[in-house]
C-alpha positions in Angstrom: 133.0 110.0 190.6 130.1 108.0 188.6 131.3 105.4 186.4 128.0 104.5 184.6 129.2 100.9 183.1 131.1 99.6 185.9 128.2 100.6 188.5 125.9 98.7 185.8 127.9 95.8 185.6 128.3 95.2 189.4 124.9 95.4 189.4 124.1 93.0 187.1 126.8 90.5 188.2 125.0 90.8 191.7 122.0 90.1 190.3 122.9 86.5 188.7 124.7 85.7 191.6 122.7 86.2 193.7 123.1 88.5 197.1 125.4 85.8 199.2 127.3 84.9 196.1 127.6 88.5 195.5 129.2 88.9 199.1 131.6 86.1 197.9 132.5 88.3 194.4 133.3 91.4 196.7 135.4 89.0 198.7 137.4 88.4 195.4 137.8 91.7 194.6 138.9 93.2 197.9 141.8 90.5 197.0 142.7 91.6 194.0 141.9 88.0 192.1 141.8 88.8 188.2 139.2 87.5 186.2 139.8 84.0 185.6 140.6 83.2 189.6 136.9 84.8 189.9 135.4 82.8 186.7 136.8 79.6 188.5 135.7 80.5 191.8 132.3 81.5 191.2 131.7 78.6 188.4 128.2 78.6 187.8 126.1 78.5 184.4 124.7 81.5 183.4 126.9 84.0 185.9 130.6 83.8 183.5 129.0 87.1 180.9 127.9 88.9 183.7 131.2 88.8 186.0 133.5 88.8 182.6 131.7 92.3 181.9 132.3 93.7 185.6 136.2 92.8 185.3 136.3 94.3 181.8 134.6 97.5 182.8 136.7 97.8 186.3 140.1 97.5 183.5 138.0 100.2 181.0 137.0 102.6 183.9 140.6 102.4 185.5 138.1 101.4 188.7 140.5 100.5 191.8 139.9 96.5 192.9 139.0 98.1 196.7 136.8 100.7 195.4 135.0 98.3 193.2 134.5 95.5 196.0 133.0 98.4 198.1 130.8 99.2 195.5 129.2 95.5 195.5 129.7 95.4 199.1 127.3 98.3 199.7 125.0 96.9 196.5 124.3 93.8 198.4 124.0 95.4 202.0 121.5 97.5 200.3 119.5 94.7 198.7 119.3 92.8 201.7 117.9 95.9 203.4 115.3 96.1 201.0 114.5 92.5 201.5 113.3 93.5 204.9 110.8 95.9 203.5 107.3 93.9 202.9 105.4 94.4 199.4 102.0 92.9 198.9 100.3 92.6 195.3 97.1 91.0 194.1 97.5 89.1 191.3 94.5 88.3 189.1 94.0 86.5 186.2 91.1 86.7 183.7 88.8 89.3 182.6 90.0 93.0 183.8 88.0 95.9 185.3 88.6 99.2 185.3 89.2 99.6 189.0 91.8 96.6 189.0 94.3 96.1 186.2 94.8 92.2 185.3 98.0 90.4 185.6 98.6 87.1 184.1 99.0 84.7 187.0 101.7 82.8 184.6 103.4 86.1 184.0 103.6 86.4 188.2 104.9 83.0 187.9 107.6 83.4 185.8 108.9 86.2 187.5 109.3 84.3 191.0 111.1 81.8 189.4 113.3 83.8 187.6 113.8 85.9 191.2 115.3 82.5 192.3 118.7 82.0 192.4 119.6 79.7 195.4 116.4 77.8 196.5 113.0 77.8 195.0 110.0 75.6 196.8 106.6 75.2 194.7 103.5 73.1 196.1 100.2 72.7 193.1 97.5 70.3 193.2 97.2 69.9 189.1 100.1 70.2 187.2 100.5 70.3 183.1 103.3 71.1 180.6 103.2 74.8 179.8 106.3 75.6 177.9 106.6 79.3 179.4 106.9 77.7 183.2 108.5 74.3 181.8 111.4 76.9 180.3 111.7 79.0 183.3 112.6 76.3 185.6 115.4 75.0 182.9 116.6 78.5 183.2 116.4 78.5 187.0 118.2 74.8 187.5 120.9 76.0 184.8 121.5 78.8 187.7 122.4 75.8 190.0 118.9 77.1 191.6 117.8 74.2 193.8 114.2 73.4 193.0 111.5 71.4 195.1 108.0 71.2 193.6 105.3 69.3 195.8 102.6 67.8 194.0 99.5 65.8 194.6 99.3 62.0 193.0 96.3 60.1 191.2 96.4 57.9 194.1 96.0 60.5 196.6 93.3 62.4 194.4 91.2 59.5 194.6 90.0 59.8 191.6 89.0 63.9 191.6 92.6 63.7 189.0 92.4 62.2 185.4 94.9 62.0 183.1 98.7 61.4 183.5 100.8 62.0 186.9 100.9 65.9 188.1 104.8 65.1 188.5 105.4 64.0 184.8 104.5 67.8 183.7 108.0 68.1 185.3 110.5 65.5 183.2 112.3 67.5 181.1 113.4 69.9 184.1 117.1 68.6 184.8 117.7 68.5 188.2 114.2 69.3 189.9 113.5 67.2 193.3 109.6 66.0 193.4 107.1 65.2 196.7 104.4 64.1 197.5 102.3 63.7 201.0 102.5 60.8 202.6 99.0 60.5 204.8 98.7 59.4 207.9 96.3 56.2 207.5 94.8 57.0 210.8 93.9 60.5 209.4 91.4 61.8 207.0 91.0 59.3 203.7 90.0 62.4 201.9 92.2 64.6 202.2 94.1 65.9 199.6 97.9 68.3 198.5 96.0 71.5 197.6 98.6 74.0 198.9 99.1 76.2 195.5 102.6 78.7 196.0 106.1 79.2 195.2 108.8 80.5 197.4 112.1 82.0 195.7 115.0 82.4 198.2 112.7 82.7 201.1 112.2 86.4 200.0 109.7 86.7 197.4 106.1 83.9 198.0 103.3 83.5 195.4 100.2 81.9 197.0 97.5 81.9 195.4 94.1 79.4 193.1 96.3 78.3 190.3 97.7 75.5 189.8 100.7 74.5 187.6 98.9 74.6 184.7 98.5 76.3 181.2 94.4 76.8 181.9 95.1 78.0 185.0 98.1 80.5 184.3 96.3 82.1 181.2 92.7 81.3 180.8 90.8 80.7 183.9 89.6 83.5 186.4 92.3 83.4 189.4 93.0 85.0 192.2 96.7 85.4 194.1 99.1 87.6 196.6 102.3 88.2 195.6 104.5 89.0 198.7 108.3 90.1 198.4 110.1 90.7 201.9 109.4 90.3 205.7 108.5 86.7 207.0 105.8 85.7 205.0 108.3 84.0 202.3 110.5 82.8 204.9 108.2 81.2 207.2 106.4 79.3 203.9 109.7 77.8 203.1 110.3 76.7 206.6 107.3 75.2 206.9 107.8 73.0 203.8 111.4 72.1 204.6 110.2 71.2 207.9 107.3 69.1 206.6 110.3 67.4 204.2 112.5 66.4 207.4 109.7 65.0 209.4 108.5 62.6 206.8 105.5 64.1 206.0 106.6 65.4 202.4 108.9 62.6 200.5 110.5 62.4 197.7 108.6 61.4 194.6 110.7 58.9 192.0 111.1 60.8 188.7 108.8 60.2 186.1 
């Protein structure tokens, strides 16, 4: 038998958990904890509305606590199934054509970082408060999402950078971890951090001409592939993460 809101509900818990937090809620259930055990156990900003409406619609809908930790149990099983499936999008912004319709690069943007909701790596060149991206990563750290962003420095610009740091576009996020590449002296002395994407989960990659930047996002002709599923987005992150451990990204002192 359907029941409309508590199906609804499950799903939308699931979705601001996140799929292995989601496991974690049908864990709950299956145990018959009551709502508060699962407010305390799955403590997180943003998540307390979404699992406060599942529990009251299982108590409305007279749904049974097994039955309902099936339901998300299956939910979940089916997301991550769809995870495997590989989707690949242009994304352009600027002036549109008839043949291609345009979509704005900071729209794109937005809507991988609001995908996020355990990890989410970003690498730009420029970088410049824009209040839509600036708000979406508040949203995404108030998740408890872990957020990277690698960014180039004046220094290592030599001088093709004016302005302030790329990394102070950044200060107001709470919680967001910055890099930067460290060269190798012996290397190339112009070389420069010109990687532009962002990774949510390892499931959902943007790559693509834009920087972080409001000109960039909304004004300037660019050109991008948005790729959700397969290995694409994992094998970015890995890369990154890797580049972390070895020394070759560090950790960039707050501005």
């Amino acid at each position: 038998m359907s029941r409309k809101e508590f199906e609804a509900t499950a799903e939308a818990a699931v979705a601001a958990l996140g799929l292995t937090r989601g496991k974690d809620l049908a864990g709950l259930l299956a145990q018959r904890r009551n709502k508060e055990r699962a407010l305390t156990e799955l403590a997180t900003p943003g998540v307390s509305e979404a699992v406060t409406k599942l529990y009251d619609a299982v108590e409305r809908e007279s749904v049974p606590f097994a039955e309902a930790a099936a339901y998300v149990r299956g939910y979940v099983a089916a997301m991550l199934q769809a995870r495997g499936m590989v989707h690949v999008r242009t994304v352009w912004s600027g002036p549109s054509t008839p043949a291609v319709p345009v979509r704005a690069t900071a729209q794109v943007l937005v809507e991988v970082i609001n995908e996020a909701h355990d990890e989410l790596l970003a690498m730009t060149y420029a970088a410049r408060p824009y209040p839509a991206l600036t708000q979406a990563l508040t949203d995404a750290a108030a998740r408890g999402v872990k957020t990277h962003v690698v960014v180039e420095t004046l220094v290592g610009a030599r001088g093709l950078l004016s302005g302030r740091e790329p990394a102070d576009a950044f200060a107001s996020v709470p919680g967001l971890r910055l890099w930067h590449w460290v060269r190798d002296p012996s290397g190339h002395t112009h070389s420069r951090q010109h990687a532009k994407l962002a990774v949510a989960d390892r499931r959902m990659l943007f790559l693509g001409s834009a920087n972080l930047t409001e000109s960039a996002a909304q004004r300037n002709i660019e050109a991008g592939v948005l790729v959700s599923g397969g290995e694409a987005p994992r094998r970015a992150a890995e890369h990154i993460v890797e580049l972390q451990r070895l020394g070759i990204l560090r950790r960039l002192r707050r501005p």
